[in-house]
C-alpha positions as CSV (number, residue, x, y, z in Angstrom):
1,X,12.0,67.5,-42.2
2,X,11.8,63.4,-42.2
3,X,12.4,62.2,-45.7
4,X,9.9,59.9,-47.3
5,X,11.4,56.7,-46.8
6,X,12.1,57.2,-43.3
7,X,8.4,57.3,-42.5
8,X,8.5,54.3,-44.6
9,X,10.8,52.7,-42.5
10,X,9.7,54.4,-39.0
11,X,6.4,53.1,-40.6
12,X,7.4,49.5,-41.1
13,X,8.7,49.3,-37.5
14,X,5.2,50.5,-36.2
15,X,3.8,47.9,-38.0
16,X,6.3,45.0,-37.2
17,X,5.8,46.2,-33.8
18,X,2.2,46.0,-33.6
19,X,2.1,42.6,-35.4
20,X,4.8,41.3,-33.0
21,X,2.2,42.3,-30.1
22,X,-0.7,40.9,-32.0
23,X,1.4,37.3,-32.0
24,X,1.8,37.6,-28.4
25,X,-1.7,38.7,-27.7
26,X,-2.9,35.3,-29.4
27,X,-0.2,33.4,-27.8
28,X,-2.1,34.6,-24.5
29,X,-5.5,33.8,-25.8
30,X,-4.4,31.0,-27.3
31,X,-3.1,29.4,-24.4
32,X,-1.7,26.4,-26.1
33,X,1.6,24.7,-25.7
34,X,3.2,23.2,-28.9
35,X,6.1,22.0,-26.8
36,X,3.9,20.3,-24.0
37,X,1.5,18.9,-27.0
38,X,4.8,17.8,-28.9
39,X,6.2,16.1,-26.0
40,X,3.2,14.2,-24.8
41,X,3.0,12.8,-28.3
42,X,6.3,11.7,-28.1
43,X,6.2,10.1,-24.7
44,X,2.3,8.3,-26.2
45,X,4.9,7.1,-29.4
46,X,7.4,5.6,-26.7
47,X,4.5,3.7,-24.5
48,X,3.0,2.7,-27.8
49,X,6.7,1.3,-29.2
50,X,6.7,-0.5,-25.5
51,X,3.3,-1.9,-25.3
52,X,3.4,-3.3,-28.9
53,X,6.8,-5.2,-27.5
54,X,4.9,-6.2,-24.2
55,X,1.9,-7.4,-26.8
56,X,4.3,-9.3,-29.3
57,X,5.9,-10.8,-26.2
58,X,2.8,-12.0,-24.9
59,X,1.1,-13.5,-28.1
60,X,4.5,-15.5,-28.4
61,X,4.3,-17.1,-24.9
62,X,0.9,-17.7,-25.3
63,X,1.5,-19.5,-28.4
64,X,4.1,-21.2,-26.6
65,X,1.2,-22.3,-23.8
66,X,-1.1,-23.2,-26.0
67,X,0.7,-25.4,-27.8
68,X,1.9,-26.7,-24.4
69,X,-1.5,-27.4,-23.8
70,X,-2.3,-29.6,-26.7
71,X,0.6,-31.8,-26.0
72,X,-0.8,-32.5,-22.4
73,X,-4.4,-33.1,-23.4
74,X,-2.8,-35.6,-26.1
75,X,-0.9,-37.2,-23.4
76,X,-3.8,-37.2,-21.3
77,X,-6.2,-38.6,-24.0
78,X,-3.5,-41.9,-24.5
79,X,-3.5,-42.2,-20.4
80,X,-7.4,-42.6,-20.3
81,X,-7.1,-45.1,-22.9
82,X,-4.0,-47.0,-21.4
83,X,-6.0,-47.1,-17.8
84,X,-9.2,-48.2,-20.2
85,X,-7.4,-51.0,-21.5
86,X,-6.2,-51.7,-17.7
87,X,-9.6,-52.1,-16.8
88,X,-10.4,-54.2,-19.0
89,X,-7.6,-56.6,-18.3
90,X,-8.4,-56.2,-14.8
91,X,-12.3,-57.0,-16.0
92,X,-11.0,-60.4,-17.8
93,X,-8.5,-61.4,-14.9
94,X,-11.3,-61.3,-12.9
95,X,-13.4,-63.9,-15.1
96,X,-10.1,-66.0,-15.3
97,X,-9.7,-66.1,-11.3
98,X,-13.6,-66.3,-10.7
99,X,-13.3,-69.2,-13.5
100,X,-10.6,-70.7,-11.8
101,X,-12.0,-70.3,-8.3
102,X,-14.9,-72.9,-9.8
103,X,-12.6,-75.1,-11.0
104,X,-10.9,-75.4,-7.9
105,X,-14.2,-75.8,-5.8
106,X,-14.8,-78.3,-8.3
107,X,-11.7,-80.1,-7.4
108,X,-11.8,-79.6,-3.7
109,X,-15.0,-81.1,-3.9
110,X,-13.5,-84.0,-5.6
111,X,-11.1,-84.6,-2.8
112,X,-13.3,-84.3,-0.2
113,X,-15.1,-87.1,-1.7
114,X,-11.6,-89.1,-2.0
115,X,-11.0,-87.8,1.5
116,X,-14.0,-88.9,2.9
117,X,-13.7,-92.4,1.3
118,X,-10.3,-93.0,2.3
119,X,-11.6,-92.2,5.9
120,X,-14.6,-94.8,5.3
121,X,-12.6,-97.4,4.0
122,X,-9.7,-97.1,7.3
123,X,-12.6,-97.1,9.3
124,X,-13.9,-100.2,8.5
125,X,-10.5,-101.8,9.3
126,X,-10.6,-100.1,12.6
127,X,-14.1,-101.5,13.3
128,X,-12.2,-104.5,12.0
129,X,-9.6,-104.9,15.0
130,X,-6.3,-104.6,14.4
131,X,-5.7,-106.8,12.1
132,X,-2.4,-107.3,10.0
133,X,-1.7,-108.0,6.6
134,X,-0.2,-111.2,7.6
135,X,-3.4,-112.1,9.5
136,X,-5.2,-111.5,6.3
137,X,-2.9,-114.0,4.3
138,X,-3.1,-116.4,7.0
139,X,-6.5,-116.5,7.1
140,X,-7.0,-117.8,3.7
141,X,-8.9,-121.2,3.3
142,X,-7.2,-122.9,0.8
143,X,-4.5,-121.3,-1.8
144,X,-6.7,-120.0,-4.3
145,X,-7.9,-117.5,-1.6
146,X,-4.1,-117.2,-0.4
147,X,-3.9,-115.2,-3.8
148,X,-6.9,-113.2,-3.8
149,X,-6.4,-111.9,-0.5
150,X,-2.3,-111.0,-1.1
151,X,-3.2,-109.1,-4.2
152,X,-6.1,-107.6,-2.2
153,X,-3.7,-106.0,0.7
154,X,-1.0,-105.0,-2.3
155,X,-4.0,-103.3,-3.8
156,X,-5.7,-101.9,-0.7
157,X,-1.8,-100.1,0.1
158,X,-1.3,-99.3,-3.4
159,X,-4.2,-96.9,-3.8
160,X,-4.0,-95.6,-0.3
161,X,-0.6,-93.9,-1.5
162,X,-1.9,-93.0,-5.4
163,X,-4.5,-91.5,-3.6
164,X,-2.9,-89.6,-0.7
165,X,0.1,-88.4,-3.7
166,X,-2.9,-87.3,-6.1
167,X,-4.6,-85.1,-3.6
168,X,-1.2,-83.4,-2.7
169,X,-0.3,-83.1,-6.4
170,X,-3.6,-81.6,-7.5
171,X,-3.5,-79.3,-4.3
172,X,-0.3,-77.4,-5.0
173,X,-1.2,-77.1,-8.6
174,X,-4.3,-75.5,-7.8
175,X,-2.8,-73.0,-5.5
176,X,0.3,-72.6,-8.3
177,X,-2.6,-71.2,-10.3
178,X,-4.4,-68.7,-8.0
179,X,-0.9,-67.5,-6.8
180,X,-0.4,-66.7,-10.4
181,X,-3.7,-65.7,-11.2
182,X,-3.6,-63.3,-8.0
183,X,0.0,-61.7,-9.2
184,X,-1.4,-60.9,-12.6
185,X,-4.1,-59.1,-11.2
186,X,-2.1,-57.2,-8.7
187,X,0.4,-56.5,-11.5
188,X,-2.5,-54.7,-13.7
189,X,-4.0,-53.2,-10.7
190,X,-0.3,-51.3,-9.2
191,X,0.1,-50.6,-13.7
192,X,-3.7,-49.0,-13.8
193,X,-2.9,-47.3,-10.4
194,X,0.3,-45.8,-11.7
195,X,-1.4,-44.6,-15.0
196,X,-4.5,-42.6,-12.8
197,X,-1.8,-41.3,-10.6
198,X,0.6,-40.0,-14.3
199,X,-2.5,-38.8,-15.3
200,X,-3.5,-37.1,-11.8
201,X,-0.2,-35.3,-12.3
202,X,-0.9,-34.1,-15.8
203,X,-4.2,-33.0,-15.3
204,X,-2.7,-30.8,-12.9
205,X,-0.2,-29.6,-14.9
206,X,-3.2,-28.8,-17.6
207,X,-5.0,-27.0,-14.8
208,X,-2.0,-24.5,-14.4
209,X,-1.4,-24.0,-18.1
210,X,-4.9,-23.1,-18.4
211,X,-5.2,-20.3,-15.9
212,X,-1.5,-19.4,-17.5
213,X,-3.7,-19.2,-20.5
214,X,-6.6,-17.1,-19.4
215,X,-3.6,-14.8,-17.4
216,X,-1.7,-14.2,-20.6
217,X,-4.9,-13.9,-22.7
218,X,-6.4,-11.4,-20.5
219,X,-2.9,-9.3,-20.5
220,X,-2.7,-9.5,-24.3
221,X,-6.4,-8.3,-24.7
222,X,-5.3,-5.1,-21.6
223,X,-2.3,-4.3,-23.9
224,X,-4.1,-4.1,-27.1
225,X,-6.9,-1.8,-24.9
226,X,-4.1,-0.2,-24.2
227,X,-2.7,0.8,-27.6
228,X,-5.9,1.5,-29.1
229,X,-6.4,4.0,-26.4
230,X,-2.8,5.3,-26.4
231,X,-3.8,5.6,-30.6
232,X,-6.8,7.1,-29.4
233,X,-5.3,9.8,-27.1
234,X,-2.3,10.5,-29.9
235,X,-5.1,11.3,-32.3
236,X,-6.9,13.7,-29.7
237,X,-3.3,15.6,-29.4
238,X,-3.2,16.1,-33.2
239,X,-6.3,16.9,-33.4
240,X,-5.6,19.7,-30.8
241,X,-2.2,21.0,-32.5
242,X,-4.1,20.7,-35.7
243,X,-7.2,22.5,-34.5
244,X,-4.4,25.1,-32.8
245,X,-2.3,25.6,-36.1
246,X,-5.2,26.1,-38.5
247,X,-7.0,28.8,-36.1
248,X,-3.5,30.8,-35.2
249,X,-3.0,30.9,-38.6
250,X,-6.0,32.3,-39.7
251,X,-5.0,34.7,-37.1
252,X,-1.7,35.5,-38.0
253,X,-2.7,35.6,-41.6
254,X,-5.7,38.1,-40.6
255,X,-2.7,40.4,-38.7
256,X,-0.6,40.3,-41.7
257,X,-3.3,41.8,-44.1
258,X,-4.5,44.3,-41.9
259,X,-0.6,45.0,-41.3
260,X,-0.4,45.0,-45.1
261,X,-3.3,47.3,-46.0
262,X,-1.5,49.5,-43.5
263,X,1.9,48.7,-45.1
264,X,0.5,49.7,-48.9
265,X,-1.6,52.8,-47.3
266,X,1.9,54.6,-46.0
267,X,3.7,53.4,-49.2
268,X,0.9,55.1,-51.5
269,X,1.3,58.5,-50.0
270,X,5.5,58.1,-50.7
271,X,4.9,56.1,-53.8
272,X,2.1,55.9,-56.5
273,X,3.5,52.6,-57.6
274,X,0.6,50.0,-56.8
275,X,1.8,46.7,-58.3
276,X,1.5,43.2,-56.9
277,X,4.0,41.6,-56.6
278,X,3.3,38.1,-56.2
279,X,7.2,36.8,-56.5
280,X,7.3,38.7,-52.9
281,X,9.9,40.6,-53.8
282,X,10.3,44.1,-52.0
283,X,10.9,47.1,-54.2
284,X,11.4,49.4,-50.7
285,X,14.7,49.1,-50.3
286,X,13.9,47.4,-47.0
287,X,14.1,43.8,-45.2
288,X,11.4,41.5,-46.1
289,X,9.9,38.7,-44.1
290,X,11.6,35.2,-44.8
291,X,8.8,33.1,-44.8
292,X,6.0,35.2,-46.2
293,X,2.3,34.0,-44.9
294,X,3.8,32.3,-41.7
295,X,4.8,34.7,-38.6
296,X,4.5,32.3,-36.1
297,X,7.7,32.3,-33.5
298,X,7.9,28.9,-31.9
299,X,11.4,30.0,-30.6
300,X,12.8,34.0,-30.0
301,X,16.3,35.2,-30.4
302,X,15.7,35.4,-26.2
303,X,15.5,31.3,-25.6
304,X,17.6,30.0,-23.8
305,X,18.7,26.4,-24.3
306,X,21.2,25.1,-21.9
307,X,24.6,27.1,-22.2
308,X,23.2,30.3,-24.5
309,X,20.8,31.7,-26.4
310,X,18.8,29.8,-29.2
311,X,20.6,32.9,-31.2
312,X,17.8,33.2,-33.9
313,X,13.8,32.7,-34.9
314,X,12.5,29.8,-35.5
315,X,9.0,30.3,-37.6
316,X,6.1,27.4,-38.2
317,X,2.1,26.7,-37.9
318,X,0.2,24.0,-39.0
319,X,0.7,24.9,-42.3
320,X,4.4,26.0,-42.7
321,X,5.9,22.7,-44.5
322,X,6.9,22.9,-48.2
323,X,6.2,27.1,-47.8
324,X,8.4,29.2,-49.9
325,X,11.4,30.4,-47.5
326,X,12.6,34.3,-49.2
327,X,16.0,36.3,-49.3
328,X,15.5,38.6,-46.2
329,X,17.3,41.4,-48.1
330,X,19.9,42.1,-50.9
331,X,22.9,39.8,-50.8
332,X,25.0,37.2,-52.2
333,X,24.5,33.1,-51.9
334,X,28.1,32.1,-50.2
335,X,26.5,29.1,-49.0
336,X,24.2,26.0,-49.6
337,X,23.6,22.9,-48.6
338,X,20.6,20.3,-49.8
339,X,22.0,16.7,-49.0
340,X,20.4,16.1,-46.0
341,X,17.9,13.1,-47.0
342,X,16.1,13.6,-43.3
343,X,13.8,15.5,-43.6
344,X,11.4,14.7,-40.7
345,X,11.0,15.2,-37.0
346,X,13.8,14.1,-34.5
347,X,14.7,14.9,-31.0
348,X,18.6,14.4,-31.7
349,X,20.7,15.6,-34.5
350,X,21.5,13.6,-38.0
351,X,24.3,15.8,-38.0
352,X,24.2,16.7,-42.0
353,X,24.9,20.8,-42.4
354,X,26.1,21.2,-39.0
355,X,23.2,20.2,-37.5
356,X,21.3,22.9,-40.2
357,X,20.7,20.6,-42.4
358,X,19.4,21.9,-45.6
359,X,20.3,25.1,-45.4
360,X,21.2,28.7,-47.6
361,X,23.5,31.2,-46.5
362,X,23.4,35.1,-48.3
363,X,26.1,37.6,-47.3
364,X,24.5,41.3,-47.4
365,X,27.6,43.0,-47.3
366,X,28.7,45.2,-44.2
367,X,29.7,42.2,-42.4
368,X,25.9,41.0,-42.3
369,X,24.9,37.4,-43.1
370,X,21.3,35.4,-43.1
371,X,21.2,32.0,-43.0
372,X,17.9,29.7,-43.4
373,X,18.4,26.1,-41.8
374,X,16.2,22.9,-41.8
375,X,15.2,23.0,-45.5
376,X,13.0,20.7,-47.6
377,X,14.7,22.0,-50.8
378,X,17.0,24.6,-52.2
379,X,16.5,26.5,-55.1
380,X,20.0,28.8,-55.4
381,X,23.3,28.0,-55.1
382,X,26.3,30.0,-54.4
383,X,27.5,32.9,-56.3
384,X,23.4,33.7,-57.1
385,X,23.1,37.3,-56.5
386,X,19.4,37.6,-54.4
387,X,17.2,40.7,-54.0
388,X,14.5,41.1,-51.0
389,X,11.1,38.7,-51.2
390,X,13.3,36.1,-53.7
391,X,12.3,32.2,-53.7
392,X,15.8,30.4,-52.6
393,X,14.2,27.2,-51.0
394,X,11.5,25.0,-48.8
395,X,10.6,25.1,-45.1
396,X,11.8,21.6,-43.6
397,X,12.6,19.4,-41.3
398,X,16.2,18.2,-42.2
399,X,18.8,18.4,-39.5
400,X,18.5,18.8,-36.1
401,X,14.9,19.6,-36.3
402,X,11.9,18.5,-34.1
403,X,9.7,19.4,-36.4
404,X,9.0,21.6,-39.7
405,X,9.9,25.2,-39.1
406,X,12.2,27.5,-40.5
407,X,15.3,28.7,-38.8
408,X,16.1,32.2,-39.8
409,X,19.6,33.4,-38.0
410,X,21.3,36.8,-38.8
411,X,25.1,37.7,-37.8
412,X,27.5,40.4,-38.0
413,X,30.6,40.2,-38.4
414,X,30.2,36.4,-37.1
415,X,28.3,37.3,-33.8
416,X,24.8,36.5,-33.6
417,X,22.1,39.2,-33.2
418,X,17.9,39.3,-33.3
419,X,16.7,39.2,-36.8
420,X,13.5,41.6,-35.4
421,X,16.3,44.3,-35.0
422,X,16.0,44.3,-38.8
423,X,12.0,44.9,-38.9
């Protein structure tokens, strides 16, 4: 006949059993991957790291263009006046040389007059004969005469030469000036035709910064789109995991009473004792849950990662950070560790506790050992003698740990083996 706490045990393994198929029942019917959802949150984290670069980039070169901008429309602005004030140069120029053109009409008037009276007076001495000076003389009556008529030929040749040497004078100074007048003009005209084509060549340049302008505007306004609906699509994904975590755990937790009413029913008929025992300490004899409330496997003893097995259970929902993390069974604390300050999500190892991080080993004796990595806190330390269902620490992230979840590994005699062998 099977003892009493046998059919406990036999009991216990039924009921692990069943809740083990229950988890993978939801697992089907919750067909949600934590992994997937996890790694699409990462790869949003790393486009959203990039695309606030890209954006940082981009509002520093447009700064750049902008203020490039206002340094051509200033030099712009002092080219319009420059060719204003050439205009108006040209403007009075061309009073000066339309002044002067009188003037000089004025003067060749003049010496058309001279002109034409020089040609009056020779033509009378033509119409005269040809008649010398010496006839002249000769001619006089008496000596009085003699006198007025020499001092009339010296006077007559006289202003025949003032005149002729007056009218070239007066001509070359006249043309002196319009050549003068002509090459200030010309100079103003080449400076104001420079100045339009400095400012042709700017205005271009302004064109082109512009439209560099409106480019890198219009990329700066796509990238912040961009992270807003990268934000958007990150909040969507928690949302989902969130959504996920708090309905497998009300799952999981539903499960675990009904495997618990079931638990206390086979322990009543062995055992009268009813207590609660809210420390979760086991008074069976048997092994005890290490994180009691959370059942969750995100990773089996099975896993494989790379070269070998995952070699242990790693537990966590929604809700599994900061839960209370229990001695499996009776033991011995020969190991702690609780100074590894990174606690958080990572997807490479800080390498405090050996890549545990916050962690508490118990030796049970008979070559068995449990150990309970990625730790927010520990509450023992080694020598503390444990019994089943005691507090000892914190589910974590610290170590190499993509997230909180409690790593709970069993060995014997140093080789790893499936903590569910033990339920």
């Amino acid at each position: 006949m099977v003892g009493k706490n046998m059919l406990t045990k036999l009991f216990i393994s039924i009921a692990s059993l069943t809740l083990s198929a229950a988890i993978i029942t939801m697992s089907n019917v919750y067909a949600f991957d934590e992994e997937e959802n996890s790694r699409q949150q990462e790869q949003l984290k790393q486009e959203n790291s990039q695309y606030t670069e890209e954006l940082e980039e981009t509002k520093k070169t447009l700064k750049e263009k902008e203020e490039y901008s206002e340094k051509l429309q200033k030099q712009i602005s002092e080219l319009t006046v420059r060719i204003r004030n050439s205009d108006t140069r040209i403007k009075e120029l061309n009073s000066r040389i339309k002044e002067k053109q009188a003037q000089i009409d004025k003067r060749i008037a003049a010496i058309d007059d001279r002109l034409e009276l020089l040609r009056s007076r020779l033509r009378s001495l033509y119409m005269a004969g040809d008649v010398s000076t010496l006839e002249i003389i000769l001619q006089a009556k008496d000596f009085s005469d003699f006198v007025d008529k020499m001092e009339l030929a010296q006077s007559i040749s006289a202003y025949d030469t003032d005149l002729i040497n007056g009218l070239k004078k007066e001509m070359t100074g006249i043309g002196e000036e319009q050549e003068s007048l002509q090459n200030d003009k010309v100079s103003v005209e080449e400076e104001k035709k420079q100045l339009e084509e400095n400012k042709k060549k700017i205005n271009t340049l302004s064109e082109e910064n512009e439209a560099v302008i409106f480019e890198l505007t219009q990329q700066k306004n796509d990238t912040e789109q961009a992270i807003k609906e990268n934000q958007q699509k990150q909040q969507e994904l928690q949302a989902a995991l969130e959504k996920y975590n708090k309905e497998l755990a009300a799952k999981v937790e539903e499960n675990r009473n009904n495997q618990s009413q079931q638990h206390q029913s086979g322990n009543n008929e062995g055992n009268t004792n009813t207590d609660n025992n809210e420390s979760h300490i086991d008074t069976s004899g048997g092994f005890v849950w290490p994180c009691p409330g959370h059942t969750y496997l995100t990773s089996t003893f099975e896993e494989w990662r790379g070269a070998e097995n995952h070699g242990a259970l790693d537990i966590a929902d929604g809700d599994v950070y900061g839960s209370d993390v229990v001695a499996c069974f009776y033991g011995t604390v020969i190991s702690t560790n609780e100074s590894c300050p990174h606690d958080y999500g990572k997807f490479s190892s800080c390498g405090c506790g050996g890549g545990y991080g916050n962690y508490v080993m118990i030796d049970h004796g008979d070559g068995k050992i449990s150990i309970y990595g990625h730790l927010s806190g520990v509450v023992v330390s080694p020598g503390t003698q444990v019994v089943p269902g005691q507090l000892i620490g914190y589910v974590g992230s610290t170590g190499y740990s993509t997230g909180p979840h409690l790593h709970f590994e069993m060995q014997y005699y140093g080789v790893r083996y499936n903590p569910l062998d033990e339920y």
